[in-house]
C-alpha positions as CSV (number, residue, x, y, z in Angstrom):
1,X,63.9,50.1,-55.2
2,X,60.7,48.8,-57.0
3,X,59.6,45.5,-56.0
4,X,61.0,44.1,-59.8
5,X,64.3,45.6,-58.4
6,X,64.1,43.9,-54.7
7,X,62.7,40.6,-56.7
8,X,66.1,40.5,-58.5
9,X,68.6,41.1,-55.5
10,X,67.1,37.8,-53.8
11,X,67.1,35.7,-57.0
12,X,70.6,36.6,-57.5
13,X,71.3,35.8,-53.9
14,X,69.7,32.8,-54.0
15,X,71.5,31.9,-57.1
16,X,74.9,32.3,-55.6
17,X,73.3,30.4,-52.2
18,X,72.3,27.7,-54.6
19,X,75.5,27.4,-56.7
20,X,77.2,23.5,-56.4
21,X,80.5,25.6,-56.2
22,X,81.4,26.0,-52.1
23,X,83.7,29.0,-53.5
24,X,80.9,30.6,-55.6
25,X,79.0,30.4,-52.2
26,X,81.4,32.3,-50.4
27,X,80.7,35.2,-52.6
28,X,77.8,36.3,-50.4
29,X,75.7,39.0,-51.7
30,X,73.4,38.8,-48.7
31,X,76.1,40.3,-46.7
32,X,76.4,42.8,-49.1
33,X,73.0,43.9,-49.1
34,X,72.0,43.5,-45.5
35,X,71.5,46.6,-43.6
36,X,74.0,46.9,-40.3
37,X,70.5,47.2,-38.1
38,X,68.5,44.5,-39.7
39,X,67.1,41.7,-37.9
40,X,66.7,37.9,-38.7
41,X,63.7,35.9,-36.4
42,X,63.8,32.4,-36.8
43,X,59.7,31.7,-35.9
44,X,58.4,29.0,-34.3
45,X,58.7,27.5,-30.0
46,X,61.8,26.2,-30.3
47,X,65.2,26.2,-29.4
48,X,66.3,28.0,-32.6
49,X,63.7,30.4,-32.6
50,X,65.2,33.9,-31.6
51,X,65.5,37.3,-33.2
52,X,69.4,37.9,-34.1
53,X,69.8,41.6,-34.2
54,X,72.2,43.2,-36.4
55,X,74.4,42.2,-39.3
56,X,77.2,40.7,-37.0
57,X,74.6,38.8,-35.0
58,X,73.0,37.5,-38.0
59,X,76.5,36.1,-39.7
60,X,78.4,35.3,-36.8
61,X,75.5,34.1,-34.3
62,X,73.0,32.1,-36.2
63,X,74.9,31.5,-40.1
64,X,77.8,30.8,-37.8
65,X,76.5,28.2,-35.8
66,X,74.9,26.8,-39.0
67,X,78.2,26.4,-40.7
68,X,79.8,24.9,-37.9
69,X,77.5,22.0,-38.2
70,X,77.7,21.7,-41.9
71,X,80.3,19.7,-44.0
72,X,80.8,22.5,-46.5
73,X,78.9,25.9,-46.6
74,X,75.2,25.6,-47.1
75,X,73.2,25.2,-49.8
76,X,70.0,26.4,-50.5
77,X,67.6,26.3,-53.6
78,X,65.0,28.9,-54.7
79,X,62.4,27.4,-56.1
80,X,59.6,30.1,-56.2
81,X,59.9,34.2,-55.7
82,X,57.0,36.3,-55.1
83,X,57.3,40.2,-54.7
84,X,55.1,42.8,-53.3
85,X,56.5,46.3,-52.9
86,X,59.1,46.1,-50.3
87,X,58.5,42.3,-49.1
88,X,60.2,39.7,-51.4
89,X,58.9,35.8,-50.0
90,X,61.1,32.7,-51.1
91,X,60.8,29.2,-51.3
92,X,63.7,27.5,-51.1
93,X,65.1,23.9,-50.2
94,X,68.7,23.0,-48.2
95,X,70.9,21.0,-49.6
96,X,73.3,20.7,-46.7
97,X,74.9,17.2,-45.0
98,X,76.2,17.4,-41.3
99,X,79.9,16.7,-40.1
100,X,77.8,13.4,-38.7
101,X,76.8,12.5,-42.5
102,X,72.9,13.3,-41.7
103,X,71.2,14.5,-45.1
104,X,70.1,18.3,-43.6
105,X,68.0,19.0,-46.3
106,X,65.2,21.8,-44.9
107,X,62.4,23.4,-46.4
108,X,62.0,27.3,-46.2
109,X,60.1,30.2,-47.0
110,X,62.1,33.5,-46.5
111,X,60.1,37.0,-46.1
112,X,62.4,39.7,-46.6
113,X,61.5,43.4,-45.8
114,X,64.0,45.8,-47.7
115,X,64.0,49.7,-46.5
116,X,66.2,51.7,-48.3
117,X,67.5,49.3,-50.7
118,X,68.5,47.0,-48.0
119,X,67.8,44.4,-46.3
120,X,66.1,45.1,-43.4
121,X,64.5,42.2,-41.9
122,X,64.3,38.1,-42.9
123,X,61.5,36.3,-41.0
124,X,62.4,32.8,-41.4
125,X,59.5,29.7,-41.3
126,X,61.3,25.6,-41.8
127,X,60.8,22.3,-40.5
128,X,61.6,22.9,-36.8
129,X,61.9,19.0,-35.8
130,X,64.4,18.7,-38.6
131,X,66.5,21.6,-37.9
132,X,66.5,20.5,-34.1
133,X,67.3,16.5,-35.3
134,X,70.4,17.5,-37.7
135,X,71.5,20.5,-36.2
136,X,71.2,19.9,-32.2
137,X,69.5,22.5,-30.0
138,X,71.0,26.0,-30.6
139,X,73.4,26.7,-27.7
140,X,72.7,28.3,-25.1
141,X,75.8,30.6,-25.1
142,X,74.8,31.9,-28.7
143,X,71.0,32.7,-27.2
144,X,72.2,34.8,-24.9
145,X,73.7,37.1,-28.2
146,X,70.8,36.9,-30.6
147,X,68.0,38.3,-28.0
């Protein structure tokens, strides 16, 4: 896939990711178009900050745990998409509220690596001290699974 092609897979992601339907949301085409072997790192020196290797891992582990805290499936808004031959970068913006009624409302930027026509790897930068004060430190038990 050209980086055009790649560029247009994410914003369409991102568009469904972004939709104020929780249905629409469900319709996930990153699932769709992440490899079975690709890997997501949340960076950074905290407790969310692993590598979750592995479609399964990804979903289940760390989008999981995510959803579990959130009153509705998450939301998050592109704002900005820059592509360079197989590495699309994002900007995007949550638009999330806890089961606790805390506004979890998170800044990212998303670098995606596609191989194949797939998703191959997300590297993840956000607001750390946010994530840890909406979302709680990520347990332990789910550690253990991401690597």
């Amino acid at each position: 896939m050209s980086a055009a092609d790649n560029k247009k897979l994410v914003q369409e992601i991102f568009a469904i990711a972004g939709d104020p339907d929780p249905a629409v949301r469900e319709k996930s085409l990153l699932v769709a178009n992440l490899a079975d072997d690709a890997i997501w790192t949340v960076t950074g020196q905290y407790s969310w900050s692993h590598t979750f290797t592995g479609k399964q891992s990804i979903m289940n582990d760390l989008h999981g745990h995510v959803r579990s805290r959130l009153v509705e499936r998450g939301r998050t808004i592109a704002h900005r998409f820059i592509a360079d031959g197989d590495i699309v970068a994002v900007e995007a913006k949550g638009n999330n509220l806890t089961k606790e009624g805390q506004r979890y409302d998170n800044d990212y930027c998303l670098v995606f690596r596609f191989d194949g026509g797939r998703i191959k790897e997300i590297r993840e930068y956000c607001d750390s001290v946010l994530t840890e004060e909406a979302l709680g430190p990520f347990p332990a038990a789910a550690v253990r699974a991401a690597s």
